[in-house]
N, C-alpha and C positions, 0 to 999 in steps of 0.2 A: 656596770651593774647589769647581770643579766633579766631581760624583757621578757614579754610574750612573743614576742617577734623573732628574739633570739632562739627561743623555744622550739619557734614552730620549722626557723630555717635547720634546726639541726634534725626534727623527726623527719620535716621532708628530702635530707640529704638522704641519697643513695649511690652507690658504685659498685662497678664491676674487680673493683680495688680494695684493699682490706681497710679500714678504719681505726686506728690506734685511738681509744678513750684515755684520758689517764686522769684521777682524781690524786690532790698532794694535798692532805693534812700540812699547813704551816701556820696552825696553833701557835701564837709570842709566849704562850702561858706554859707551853707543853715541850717545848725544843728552840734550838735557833736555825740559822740559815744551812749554817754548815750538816748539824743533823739531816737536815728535811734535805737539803741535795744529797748526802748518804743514800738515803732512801729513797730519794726518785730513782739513782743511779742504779739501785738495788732491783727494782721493777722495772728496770725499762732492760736489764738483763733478760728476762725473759720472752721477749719476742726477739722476730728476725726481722721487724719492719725496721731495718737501720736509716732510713735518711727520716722516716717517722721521727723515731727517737733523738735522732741529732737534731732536728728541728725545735722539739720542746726543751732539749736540755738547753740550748742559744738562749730562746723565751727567757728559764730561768738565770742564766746569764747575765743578759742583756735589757732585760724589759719587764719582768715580772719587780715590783717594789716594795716586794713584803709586808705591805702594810694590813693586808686581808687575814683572815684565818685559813683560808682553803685556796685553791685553784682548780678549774676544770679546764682539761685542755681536750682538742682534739684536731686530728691530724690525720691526712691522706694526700700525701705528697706528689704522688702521681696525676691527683685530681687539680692540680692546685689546692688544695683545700686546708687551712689553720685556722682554728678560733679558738681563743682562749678568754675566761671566765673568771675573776678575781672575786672571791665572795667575803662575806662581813661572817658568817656562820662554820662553825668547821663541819666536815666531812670524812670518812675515813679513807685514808688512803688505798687507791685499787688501780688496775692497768686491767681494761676489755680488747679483745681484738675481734670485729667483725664488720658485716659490709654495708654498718650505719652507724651512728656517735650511741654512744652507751647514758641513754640520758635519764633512765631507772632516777639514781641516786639526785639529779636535776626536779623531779616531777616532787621526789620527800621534800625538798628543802622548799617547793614552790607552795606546795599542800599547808606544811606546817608553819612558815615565815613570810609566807605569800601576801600582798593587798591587806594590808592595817590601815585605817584609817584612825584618826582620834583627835577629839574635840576638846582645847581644856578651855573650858566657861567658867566667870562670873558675870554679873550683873550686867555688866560694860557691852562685853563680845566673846569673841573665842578664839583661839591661837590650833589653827588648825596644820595636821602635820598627816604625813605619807612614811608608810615604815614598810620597804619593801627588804626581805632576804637581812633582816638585822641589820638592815641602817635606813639613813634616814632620805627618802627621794627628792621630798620636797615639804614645804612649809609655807600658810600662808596666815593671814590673819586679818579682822574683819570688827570694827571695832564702831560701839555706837554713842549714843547720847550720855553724858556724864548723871550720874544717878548721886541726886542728895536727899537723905532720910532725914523726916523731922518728927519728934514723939508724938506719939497721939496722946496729947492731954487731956483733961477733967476741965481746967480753966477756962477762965473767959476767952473765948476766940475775939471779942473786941479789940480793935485798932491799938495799940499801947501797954495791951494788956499780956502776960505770960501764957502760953499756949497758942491756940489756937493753928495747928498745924497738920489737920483733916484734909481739908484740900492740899495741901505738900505733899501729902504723906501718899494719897490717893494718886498724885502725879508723876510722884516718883514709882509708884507699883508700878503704872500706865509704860513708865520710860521703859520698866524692867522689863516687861511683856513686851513691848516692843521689837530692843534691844535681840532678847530672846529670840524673837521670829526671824528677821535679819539673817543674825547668826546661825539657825538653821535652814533657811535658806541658801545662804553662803557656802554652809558646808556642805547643803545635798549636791551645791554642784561641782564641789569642789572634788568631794566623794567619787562620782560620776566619772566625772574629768580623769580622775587617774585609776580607775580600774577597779577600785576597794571592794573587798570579800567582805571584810567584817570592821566593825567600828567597835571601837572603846572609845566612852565620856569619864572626864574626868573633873572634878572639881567638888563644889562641897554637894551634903546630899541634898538639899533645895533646888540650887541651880543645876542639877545632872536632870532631877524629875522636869524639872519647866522645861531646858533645853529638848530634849527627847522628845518629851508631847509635842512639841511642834514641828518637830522632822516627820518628814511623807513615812506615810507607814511602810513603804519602801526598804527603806533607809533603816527605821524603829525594828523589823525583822530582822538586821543584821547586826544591831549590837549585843556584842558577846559579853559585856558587861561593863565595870566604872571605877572608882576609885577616887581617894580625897587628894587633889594636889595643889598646891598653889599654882599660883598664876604664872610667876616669877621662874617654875621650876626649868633645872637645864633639860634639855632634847634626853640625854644621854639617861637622866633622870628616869623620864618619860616614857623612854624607850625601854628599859629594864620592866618598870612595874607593867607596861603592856605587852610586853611579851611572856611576862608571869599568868596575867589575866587570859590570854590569849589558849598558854598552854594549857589548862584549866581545861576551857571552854572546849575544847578541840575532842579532849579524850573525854570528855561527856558528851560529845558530836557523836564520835568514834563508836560508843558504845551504845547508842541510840540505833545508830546504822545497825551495827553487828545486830541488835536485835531486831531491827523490821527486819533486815535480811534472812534470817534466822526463822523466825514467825512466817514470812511470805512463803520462804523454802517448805516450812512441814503443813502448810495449808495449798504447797502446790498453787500459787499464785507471787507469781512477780517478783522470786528470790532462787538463787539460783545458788549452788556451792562446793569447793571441791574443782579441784584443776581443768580436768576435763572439761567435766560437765560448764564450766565456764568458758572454757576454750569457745565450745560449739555454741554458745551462747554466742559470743565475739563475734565468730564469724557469721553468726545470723543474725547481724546487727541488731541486735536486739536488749543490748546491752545499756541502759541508763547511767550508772553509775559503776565502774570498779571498783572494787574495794581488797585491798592488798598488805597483807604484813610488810612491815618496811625490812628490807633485805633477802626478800623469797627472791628465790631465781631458780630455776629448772632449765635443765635441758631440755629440749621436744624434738618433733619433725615436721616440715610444714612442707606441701603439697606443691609440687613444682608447676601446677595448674592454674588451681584455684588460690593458693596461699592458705588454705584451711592449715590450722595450728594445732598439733596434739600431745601428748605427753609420753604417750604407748606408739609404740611403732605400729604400722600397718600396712599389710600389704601392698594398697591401693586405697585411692580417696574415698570417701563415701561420696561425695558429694560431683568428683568429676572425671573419680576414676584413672587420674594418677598418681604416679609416682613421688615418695617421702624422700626428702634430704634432711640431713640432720641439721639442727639450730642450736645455737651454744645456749639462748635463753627465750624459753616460751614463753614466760611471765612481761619480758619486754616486750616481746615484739605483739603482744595480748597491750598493752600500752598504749602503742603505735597505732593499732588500730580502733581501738575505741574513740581515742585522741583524734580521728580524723575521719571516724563517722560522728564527731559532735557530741560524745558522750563528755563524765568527767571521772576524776580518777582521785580516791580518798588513798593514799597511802599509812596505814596506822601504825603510831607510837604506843599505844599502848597496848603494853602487852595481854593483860588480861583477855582486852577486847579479842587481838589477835586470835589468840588462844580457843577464845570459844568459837570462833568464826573457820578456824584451820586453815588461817594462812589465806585463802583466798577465796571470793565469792563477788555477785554482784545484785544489784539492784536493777532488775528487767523495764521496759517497756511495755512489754505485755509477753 
């Protein structure tokens, strides 16, 4: 399962060596083995990095197990350098060649399938689970005081008599509120512990409202929303309906964005938009958030100085006064560098939003 660690080892790779990426589509829904080697076989024609190439076709050979929808490989053989990526989400199939892994199409799938968290509650506890890249990382569960309800009658609460189950009835709430706290307890640190963006609760709508009110308001900022499940229900269950919720939640994110950025841009405060003009943003680190149609890519030139990144050739840097080499993709390597001045990087699905944003912009610092 690819990590954040794995992430961050492939932006910091660099060589004086070329970098063969290659994404392989191996969808069970969409083709079989024999197809999808066609088609690596097919792409991996097009470069000259030949011990690259033999390298990954081995992989699928010898090691890859089909059981994923996608793979991400990458390779520089020179360097020592192989890592290969089996993912639960598909991707579409591509070959990069340059002098770092092509991890654009890594950063979408991280954005959109990234850190789920989700809580399913009743009264009892909660069955807590981790949904990282469309499957499942980890699971844990936290369970309390056994809760029995007794009517609240009219009757004689006297010794012998029918009714009287006010105090039961008021003890068993007590357990429920209990029970409740525990369990968000448990999950905020459960949450914590593995990295979680966003949470989904799930269960009836009683138990979704009590559980949430008592998670740190931390925590209550990040649910993306809920749904009725049983208790009983399978992971796989689980996993479908929050990632429905999820995708929802994301392009009403997306669209939110587009517009502060949008709004900040024509009031000339803290939005920025348009290739360029975000390039020079990037490199005056000033950059809070990217914000990125998913599958832009450009060509640029970047500054064999400073690195400054452009779209338009130019004679000379602005900024250090040399010399432009060309770059296969500016919107990457615009990526790379936000990503490691600590900014973060929204990659949008949905189109509209896209649309109105033109492909790319960001959200400033000042």
């Amino acid at each position: 399962m690819l990590t954040d660690a794995n992430l961050q080892e492939l932006l910091d790779f660099r060589s004086e060596h070329s970098v063969l990426s290659v994404y392989v589509n191996t969808d069970p829904t969409q083709g079989n083995a024999d197809s999808y080697k066609l088609e690596l076989r097919n792409l991996l024609k097009s470069t000259v990095l030949i011990e690259d190439a033999a390298a990954i076709e081995r992989y699928f050979e010898h090691t890859y197990d089909w059981s994923g929808r996608s793979v991400a490989i990458f390779s520089c053989a020179p360097a020592g350098f192989f890592r290969a990526y089996p993912l639960a989400v598909a991707v579409q199939s591509r070959l990069r060649v340059n002098n770092s892994p092509h991890v654009k199409p890594l950063m979408n799938l991280l954005n959109f399938y990234g850190g789920y968290g989700v809580a399913l509650v009743d009264k009892q506890g909660a069955r807590l689970f981790h949904f990282h890249l469309g499957e499942l990382a980890e699971q844990e569960g936290v369970l309390g005081e056994d809760v029995h309800h007794t009517k609240r009658g009219g009757a004689s609460s006297q010794p012998g008599h029918r009714g009287g189950g006010s105090g039961q009835t008021r003890r068993a709430e007590e357990l429920v509120e209990q029970n409740m706290k525990e369990a968000a307890e448990f999950a905020g640190h459960f949450f914590s512990e593995k990295n979680v963006r966003r949470v989904v609760i799930c269960g009836s709508d009683d138990n979704v409202s009590l559980f949430r009110s008592h998670l740190p308001k931390s925590w209550q900022s990040l649910v993306v929303g809920s749904f009725p499940m049983s208790m009983t229900a399978p992971k796989d269950e689980v996993l479908a309906r929050t990632m429905e919720i999820g995708r929802l939640a994301e392009y009403r994110l997306e669209e939110n964005l587009v517009e502060t950025i949008i709004t900040s841009h024509a009031k000339k405060h803290a939005g920025v938009l348009h290739l360029d003009a975000t390039l020079k943003a990037v490199h005056e680190g000033r950059v809070q958030t990217l914000v990125i149609r998913e599958g832009l890519r450009s060509p640029g030139y970047q500054c064999s100085g400073c690195e400054y990144v452009t779209a338009h050739p130019l004679p000379t840097c602005p900024f250090c006064g040399n010399e432009f080499i060309q770059i296969p993709d500016a919107v990457e390597m615009a990526i790379r560098t936000v990503l490691k001045q600590g900014g973060e990087i929204e990659m949008l699905q949905n189109q509209s939003a896209a649309e109105r944003l033109g492909g790319i912009g960001a959200v400033l610092r000042y």
